[in-house]
C-alpha positions as CSV (number, residue, x, y, z in Angstrom):
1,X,2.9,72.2,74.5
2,X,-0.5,72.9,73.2
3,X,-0.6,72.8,69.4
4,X,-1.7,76.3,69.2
5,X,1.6,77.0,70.9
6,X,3.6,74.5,68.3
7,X,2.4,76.3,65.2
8,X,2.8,79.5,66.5
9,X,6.4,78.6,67.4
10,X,7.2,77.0,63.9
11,X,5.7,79.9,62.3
12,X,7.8,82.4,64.4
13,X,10.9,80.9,63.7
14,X,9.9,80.5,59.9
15,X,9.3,84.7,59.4
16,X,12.3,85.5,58.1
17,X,10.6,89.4,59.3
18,X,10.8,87.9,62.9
19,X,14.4,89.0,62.9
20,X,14.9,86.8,66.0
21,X,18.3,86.5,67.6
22,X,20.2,82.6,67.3
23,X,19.5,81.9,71.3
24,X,16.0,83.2,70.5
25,X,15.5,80.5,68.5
26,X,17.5,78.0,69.9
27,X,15.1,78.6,73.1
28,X,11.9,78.2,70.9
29,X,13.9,75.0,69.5
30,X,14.0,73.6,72.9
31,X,10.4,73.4,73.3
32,X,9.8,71.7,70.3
33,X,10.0,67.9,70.2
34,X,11.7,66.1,67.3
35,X,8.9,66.0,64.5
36,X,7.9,69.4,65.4
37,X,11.8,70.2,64.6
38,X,11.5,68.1,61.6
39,X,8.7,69.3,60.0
40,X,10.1,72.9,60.8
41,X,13.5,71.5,58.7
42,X,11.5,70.1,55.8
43,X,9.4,73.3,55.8
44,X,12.3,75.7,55.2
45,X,14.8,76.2,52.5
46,X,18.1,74.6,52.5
47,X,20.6,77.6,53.8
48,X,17.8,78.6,56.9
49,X,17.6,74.6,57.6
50,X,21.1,74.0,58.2
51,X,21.5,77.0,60.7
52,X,18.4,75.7,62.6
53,X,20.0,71.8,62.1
54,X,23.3,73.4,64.0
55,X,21.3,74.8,66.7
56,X,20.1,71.4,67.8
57,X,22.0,69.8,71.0
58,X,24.1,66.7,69.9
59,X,22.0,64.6,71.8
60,X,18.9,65.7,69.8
61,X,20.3,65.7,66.2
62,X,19.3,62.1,66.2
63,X,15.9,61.7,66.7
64,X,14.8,64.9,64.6
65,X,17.1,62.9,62.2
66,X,15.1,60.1,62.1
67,X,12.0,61.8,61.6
68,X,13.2,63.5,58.1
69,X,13.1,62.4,54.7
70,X,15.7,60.8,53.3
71,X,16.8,63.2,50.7
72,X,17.1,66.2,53.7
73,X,18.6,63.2,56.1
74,X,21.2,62.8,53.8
75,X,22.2,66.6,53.4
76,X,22.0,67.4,56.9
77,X,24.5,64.3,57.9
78,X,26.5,65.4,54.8
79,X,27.4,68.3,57.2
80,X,28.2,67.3,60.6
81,X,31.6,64.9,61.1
82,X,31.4,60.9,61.8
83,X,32.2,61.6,65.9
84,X,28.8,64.1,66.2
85,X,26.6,61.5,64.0
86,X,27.8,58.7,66.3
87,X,27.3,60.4,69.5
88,X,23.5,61.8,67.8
89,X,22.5,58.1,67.0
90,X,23.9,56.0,69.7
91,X,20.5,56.5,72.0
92,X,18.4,55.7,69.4
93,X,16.9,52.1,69.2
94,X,18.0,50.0,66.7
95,X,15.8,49.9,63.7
96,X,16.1,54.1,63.8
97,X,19.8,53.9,63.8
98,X,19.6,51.5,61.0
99,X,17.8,53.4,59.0
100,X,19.7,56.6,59.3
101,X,22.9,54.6,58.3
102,X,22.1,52.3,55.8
103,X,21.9,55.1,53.4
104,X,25.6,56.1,54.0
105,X,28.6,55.2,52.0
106,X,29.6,52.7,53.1
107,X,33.3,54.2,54.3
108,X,31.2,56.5,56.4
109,X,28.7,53.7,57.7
110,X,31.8,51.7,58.7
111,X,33.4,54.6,60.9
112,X,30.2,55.0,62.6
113,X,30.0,51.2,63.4
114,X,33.3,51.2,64.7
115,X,32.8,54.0,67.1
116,X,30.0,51.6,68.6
117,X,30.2,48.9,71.7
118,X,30.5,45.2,70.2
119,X,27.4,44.4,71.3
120,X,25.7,47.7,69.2
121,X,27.9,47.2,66.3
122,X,26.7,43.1,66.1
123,X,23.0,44.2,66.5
124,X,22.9,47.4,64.1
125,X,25.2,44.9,61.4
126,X,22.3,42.4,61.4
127,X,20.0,45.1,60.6
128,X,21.8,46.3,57.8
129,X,21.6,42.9,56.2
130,X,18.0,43.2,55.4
131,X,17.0,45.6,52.6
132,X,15.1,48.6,53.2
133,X,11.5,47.9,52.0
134,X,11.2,44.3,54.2
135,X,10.0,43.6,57.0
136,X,13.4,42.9,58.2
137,X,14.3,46.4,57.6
138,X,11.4,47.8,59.9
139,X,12.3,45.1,62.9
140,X,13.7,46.2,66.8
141,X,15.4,43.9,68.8
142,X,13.9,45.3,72.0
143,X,11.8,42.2,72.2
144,X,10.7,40.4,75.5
145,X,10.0,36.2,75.2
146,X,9.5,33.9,77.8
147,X,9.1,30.0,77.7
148,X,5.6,28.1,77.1
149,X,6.1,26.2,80.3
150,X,6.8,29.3,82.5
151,X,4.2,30.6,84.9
152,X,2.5,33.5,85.0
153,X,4.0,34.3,88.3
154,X,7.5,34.1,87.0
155,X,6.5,35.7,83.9
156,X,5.4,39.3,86.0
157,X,8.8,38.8,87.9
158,X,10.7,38.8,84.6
159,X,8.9,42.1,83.6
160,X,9.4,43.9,86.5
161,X,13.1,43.3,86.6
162,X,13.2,44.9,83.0
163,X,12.9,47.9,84.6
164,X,11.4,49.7,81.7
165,X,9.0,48.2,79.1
166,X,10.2,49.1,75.0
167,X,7.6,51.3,74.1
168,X,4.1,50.1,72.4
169,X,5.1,47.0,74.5
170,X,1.2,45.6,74.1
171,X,2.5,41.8,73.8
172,X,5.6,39.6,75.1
173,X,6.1,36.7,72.8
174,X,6.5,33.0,73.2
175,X,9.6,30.5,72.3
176,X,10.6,27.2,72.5
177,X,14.3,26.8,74.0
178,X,15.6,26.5,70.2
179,X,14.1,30.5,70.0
180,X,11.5,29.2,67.6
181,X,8.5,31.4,67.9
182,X,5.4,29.5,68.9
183,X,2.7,32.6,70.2
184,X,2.2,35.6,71.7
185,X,0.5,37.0,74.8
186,X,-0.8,40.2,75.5
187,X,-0.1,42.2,78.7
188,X,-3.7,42.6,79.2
189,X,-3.3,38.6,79.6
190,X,-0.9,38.6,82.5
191,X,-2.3,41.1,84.1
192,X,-5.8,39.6,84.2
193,X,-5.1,35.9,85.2
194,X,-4.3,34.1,88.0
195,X,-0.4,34.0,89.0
196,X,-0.2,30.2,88.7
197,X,-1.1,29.7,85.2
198,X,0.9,28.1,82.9
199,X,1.9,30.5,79.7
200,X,1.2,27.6,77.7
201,X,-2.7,27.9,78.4
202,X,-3.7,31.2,77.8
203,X,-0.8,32.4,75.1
204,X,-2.6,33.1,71.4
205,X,-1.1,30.6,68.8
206,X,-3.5,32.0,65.7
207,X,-1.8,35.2,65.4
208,X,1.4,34.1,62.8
209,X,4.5,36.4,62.9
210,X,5.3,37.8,60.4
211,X,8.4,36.8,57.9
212,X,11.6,38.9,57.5
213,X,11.3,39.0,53.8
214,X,7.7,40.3,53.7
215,X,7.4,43.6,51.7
216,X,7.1,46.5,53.7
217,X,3.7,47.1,52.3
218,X,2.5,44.0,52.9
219,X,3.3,45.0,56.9
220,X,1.5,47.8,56.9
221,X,-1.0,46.1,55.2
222,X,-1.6,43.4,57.9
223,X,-1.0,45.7,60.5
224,X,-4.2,47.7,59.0
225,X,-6.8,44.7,58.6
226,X,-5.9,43.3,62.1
227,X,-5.0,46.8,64.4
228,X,-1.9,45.4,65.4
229,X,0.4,47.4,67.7
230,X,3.0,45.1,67.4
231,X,3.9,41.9,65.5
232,X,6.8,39.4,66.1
233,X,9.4,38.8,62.8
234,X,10.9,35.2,62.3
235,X,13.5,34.2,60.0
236,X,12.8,31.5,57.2
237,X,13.1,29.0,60.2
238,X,10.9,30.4,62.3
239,X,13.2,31.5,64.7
240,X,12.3,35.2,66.6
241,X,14.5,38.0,65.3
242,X,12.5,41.0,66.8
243,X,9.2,42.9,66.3
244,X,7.7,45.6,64.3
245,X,5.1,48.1,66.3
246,X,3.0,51.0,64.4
247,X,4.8,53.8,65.1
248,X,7.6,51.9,62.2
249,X,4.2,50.8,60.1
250,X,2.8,54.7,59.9
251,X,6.0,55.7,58.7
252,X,5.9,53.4,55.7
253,X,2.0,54.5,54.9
254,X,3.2,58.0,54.7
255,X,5.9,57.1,52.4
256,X,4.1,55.3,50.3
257,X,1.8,57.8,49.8
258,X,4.0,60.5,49.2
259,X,6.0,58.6,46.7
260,X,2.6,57.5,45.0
261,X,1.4,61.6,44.8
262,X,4.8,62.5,43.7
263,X,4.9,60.0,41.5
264,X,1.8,60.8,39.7
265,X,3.2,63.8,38.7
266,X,6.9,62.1,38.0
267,X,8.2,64.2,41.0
268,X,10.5,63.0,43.5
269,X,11.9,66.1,45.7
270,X,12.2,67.3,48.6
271,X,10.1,70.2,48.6
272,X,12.7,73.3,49.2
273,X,15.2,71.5,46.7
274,X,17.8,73.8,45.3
275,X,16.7,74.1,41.4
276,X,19.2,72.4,39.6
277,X,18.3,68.9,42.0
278,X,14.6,69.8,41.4
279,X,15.1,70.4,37.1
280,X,17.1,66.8,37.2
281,X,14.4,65.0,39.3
282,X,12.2,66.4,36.9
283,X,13.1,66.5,33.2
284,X,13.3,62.3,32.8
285,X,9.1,62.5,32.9
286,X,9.5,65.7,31.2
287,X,11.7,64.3,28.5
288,X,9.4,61.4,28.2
289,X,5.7,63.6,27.9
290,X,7.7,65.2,25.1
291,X,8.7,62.0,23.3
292,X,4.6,61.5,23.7
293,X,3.2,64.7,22.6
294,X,5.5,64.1,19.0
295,X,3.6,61.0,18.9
296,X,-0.1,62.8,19.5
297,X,1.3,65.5,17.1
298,X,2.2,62.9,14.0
299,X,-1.1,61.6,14.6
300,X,-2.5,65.1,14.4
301,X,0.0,65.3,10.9
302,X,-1.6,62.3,9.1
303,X,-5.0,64.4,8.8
304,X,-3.0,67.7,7.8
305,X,-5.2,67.7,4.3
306,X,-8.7,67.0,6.1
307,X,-7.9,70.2,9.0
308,X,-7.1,72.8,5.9
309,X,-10.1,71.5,4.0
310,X,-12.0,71.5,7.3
311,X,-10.3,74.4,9.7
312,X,-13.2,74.1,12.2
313,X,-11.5,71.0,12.9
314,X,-8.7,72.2,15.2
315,X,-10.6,74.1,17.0
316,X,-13.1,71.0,18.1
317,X,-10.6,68.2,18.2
318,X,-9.0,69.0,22.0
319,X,-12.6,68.3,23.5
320,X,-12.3,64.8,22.8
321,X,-9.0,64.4,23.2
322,X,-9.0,66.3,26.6
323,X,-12.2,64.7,27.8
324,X,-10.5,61.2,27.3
325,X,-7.4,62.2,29.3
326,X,-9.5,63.8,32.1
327,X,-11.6,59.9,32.0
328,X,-8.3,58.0,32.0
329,X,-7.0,59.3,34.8
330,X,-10.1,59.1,36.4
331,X,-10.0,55.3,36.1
332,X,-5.9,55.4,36.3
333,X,-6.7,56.4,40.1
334,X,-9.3,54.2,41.2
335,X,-7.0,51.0,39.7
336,X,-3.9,52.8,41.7
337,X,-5.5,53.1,45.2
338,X,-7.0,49.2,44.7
339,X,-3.4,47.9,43.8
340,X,-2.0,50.1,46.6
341,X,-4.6,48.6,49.0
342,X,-4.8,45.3,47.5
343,X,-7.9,45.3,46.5
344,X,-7.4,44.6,42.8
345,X,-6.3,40.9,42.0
346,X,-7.0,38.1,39.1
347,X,-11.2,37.4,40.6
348,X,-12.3,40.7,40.4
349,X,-10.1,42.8,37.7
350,X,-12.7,41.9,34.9
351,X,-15.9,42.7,37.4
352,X,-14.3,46.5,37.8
353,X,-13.5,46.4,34.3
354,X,-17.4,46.0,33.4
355,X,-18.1,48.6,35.6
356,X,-15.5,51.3,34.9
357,X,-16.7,50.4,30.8
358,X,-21.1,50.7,32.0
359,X,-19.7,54.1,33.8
360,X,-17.8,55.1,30.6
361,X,-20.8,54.6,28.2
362,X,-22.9,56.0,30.7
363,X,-20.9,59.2,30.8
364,X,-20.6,59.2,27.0
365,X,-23.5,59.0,26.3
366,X,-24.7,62.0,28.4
367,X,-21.6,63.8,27.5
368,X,-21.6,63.3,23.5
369,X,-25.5,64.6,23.6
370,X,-24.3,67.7,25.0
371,X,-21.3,68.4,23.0
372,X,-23.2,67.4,20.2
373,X,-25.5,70.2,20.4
374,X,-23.2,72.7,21.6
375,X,-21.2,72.0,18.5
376,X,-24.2,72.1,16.2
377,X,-25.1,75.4,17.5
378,X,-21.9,76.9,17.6
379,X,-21.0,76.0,13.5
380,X,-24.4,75.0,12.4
381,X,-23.1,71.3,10.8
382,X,-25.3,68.4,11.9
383,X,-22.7,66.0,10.3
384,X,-20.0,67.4,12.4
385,X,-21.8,67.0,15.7
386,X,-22.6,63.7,15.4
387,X,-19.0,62.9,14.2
388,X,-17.8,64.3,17.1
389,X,-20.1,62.4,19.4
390,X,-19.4,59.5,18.3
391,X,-15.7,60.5,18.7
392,X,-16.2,60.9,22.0
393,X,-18.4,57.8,23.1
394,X,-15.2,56.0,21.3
395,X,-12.6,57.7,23.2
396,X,-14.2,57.7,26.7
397,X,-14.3,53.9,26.2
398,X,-10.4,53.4,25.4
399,X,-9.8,55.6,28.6
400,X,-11.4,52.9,30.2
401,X,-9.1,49.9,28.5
402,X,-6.0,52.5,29.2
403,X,-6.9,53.4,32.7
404,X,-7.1,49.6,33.8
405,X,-4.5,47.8,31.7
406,X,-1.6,50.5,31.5
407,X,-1.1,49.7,35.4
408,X,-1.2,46.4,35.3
409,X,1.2,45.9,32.6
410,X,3.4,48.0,34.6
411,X,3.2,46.0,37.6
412,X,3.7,43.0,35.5
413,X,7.0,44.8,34.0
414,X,7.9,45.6,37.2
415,X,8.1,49.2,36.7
416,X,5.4,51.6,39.1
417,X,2.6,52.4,37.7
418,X,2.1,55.4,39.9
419,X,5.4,57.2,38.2
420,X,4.5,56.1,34.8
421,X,0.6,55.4,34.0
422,X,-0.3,59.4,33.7
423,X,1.8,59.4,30.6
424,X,1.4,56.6,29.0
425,X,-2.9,56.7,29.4
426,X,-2.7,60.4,28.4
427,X,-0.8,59.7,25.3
428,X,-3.1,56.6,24.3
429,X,-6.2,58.5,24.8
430,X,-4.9,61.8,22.7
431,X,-4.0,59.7,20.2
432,X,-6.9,57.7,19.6
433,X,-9.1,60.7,20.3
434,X,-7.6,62.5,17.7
435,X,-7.5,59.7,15.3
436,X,-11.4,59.2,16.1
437,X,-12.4,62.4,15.8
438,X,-10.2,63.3,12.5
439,X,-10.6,59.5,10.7
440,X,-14.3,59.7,11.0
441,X,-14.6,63.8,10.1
442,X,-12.1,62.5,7.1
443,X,-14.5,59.6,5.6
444,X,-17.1,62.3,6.2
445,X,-16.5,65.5,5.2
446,X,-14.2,65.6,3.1
C-alpha cells in the first residue's frame, strides 16, 4: 500500500463524520500493517482506541503492541486477559516480547511465562534480567556463530539449513568452543570468497561487541558513528549472548528524543491522555515554576520603594528579564543536544563556554544599543536608558553561565537536565535581570 493510500485510510477511520460500520473498519484495519495501526492508536483518544485495539486479530495485537508507547501499551494490555496477551506475543521475537512484559506486575508477567514452552520461558527470563535502558535489554537471541576453524564451505551449508535468515542478518559472528566471541563476518564475505577458506582468515577481529551493561544511548550512539546494522552483545566474560540490529537502535533515538522534547516542557503523556493523568503528569513542573516565580517576585519586592518612586520601572523591567530567559534557553539547547550527542565533555566545555560568552556580548551589545534608544525615546531619560543597557549586557551574560552550568550540575546530580534546566535557567536569569535592572535604577535614580 502506497502511502497515499495509508493516510487516507488512517484519516478515514479517524472522522468520527465517516460514520463507518465496525467490519468497515476492521477491513480498512487489515490493510494496514502494525505501525500504521499503531500510530492510528496513539493518534486517537482513549474510548475510539480501545474499540479499534478489539478489532485487531489475536495474532496481530502483538506486533501493533510492540510498536506503542509504553503508557498506551500498558492500558491497552490492561484490557485484554493473560490467555489473549500470551497467544498475541508468543510469535514475536524475543527482545519485543521482553519488552512488552517487563513492564507488567509481576503476577501477570509470571502467568504469561508459564503459558510459554520451557525453552521460551528460559530465553524471555534471561531477558528480563537486564534492565530496560542496557544494551542487554535491546539484545535477540536469534544469533548465527560458527567456529574460527570452519570453512567457508561448511559455513554456506550451515546457513542454508537455517532455512530462514533473522532479519537485518548482515553478519554471522565468530566463537571459540568456550562461546567466547572472537569476530564477526559479514555475508557479503561468504558470499564473495572462495569455498575453501578458513573463517579464521577473512573474519574482522577490529569491530568489538558491544557489552551487556552499556547504556542504551551509548548503543545507539555507536551504532550512529559506525552505520552498523547489527552488533554482537557479550557478557562481562566475553561470552556471546545475542545481537542488537537498527530496527531496536531507531526505537531508542525516537524515545530519547521524545522524552527530551517532553521533557523540556516537564511533560510526560501520552498525547490523548484522559485529563486527570495529563493535570498529574503535569503540576510537579507546574508546582515547581511556581515555587520559582515567588522567588523572581521577592526579588521584584526588595525594590518596592525604588518602582513607586520610579513607576516607569515596571513597565521596562520584563525586557531584560525576558530577553535573558529567551538567551538562556538558547544556550540551555545547544549544551542539551551536545550532551545528548556526546559532543560536550571535560576538553572542550570551557572552549564552548568562551564562545557562547563572545556570542552573548556580541548580542548585548547590539541589543542594549537598541533598547537603549527605544527607551530614551519612549520616556525621554538618558539615565534610564543607559541603566537599562547595561542591565541587559549583564543579564545576557549570566544566561550564558546559567545555560552551560545548570545542565551540567544536573548531570552531575544525576537528575536530567532536559526535565529540569528550563526552570531553573529561567528563574536565575529573571532574578538577576530584575535585580540588575532595579539595583542599578536604585543607586541611580532614586
Amino acid at each position: 500500500m502506497d502511502s497515499i493510500e495509508q493516510k487516507n485510510n488512517l484519516e478515514t477511520i479517524l472522522d468520527e463524520s465517516s460514520n463507518l460500520s465496525l467490519n468497515q473498519i476492521r477491513r480498512l484495519l487489515n490493510k494496514m500493517n502494525a505501525s500504521e495501526i499503531a500510530h492510528m492508536l496513539e493518534s486517537s483518544p482513549p474510548k475510539q482506541r480501545n474499540l479499534l485495539f478489539s478489532l485487531l486479530k489475536t495474532e496481530e495485537e502483538g506486533d501493533v503492541l510492540f510498536e506503542l508507547g509504553e503508557e498506551i501499551q500498558q492500558d491497552l494490555i490492561s484490557n485484554i486477559s493473560d490467555e489473549e496477551l500470551a497467544e498475541a506475543v508468543k510469535e514475536l521475537e524475543l527482545d519485543e516480547i521482553v519488552d512488552i512484559l517487563q513492564n507488567l506486575p509481576e503476577e501477570r508477567m509470571k502467568m504469561i511465562l508459564s503459558s510459554m514452552s520451557k525453552i521460551d520461558r528460559k530465553r524471555i527470563e534471561i531477558g528480563l534480567t537486564f534492565p530496560e535502558n542496557t544494551a542487554g535489554g535491546l539484545l535477540n537471541t536469534d544469533v548465527i556463530s560458527v567456529r574460527p576453524d570452519n570453512s567457508i564451505d561448511l559455513v554456506i551449508s550451515y546457513l542454508r539449513d537455517q532455512k530462514k535468515l533473522p532479519d537485518s542478518t548482515d553478519k554471522i559472528f565468530v566463537v571459540n568452543d568456550d562461546n567466547e566471541y572472537l569476530g564477526e563476518l559479514s555475508i557479503g564475505e561468504i558470499v564473495t570468497k572462495e569455498p575453501k577458506m578458513i573463517v579464521r582468515e577473512i573474519m574482522q577481529t577490529e569491530s568489538p561487541a558491544l557489552n551487556v551493561n552499556m547504556e542504551d544511548k551509548e548503543v545507539a550512539t555507536i551504532f550512529e558513528r559506525n552505520d552498523l546494522v547489527s552488533s554482537a552483545v557479550v557478557d562481562d566474560q566475553g561470552k556471546l549472548l545475542g545481537r542488537i540490529t537498527i530496527d531496536d537502535v531507531v526505537d531508542v533515538i525516537r524515545e530519547d528524543a521524545d522524552q527530551n522534547l517532553l521533557g523540556m516542557a516537564g511533560v510526560a503523556e501520552d498525547t490523548f491522555a484522559p485529563p486527570g493523568r495529563a493535570a498529574k503528569s503535569r503540576v510537579f513542573w507546574l508546582s515547581m515554576n511556581l515555587i520559582t516565580a515567588f522567588i523572581a517576585a521577592s526579588t521584584i519586592n526588595l525594590f518596592q520603594d525604588a518602582i513607586d518612586k520610579v513607576v516607569y520601572l515596571a513597565v521596562l523591567m520584563p525586557i531584560v528579564a525576558s530577553m535573558g530567559g529567551v538567551a538562556a534557553t538558547q544556550t540551555l539547547t545547544i549544551v542539551l543536544r551536545g550532551l545528548t550527542l556526546e559532543q560536550i565533555n571535560t576538553s572542550n566545555i570551557g572552549w564552548l563556554f568562551k564562545r557562547e560568552l563572545a556570542v552573548s556580548i556580541i548580542n548585548g551589545i547590539v541589543l542594549s544599543i537598541l533598547v537603549g534608544f527605544s527607551t530614551f525615546f519612549w520616556f525621554g531619560d538618558k539615565i534610564l536608558a543607559i541603566l537599562i543597557s547595561c542591565a541587559l549586557v549583564i543579564n545576557l551574560i549570566s544566561s550564558v553561565i546559567a545555560g552551560i552550568l545548570v545542565p551540567l550540575v544536573l548531570r552531575k546530580i544525576n537528575q536530567d537536565p532536559a526535565i529540569g534546566g528550563s526552570v531553573v535557567v529561567t528563574t536565575v536569569t529573571d532574578v538577576i535581570g530584575f535585580i540588575s535592572f532595579l539595583g542599578l535604577a536604585t543607586i541611580y535614580l532614586i
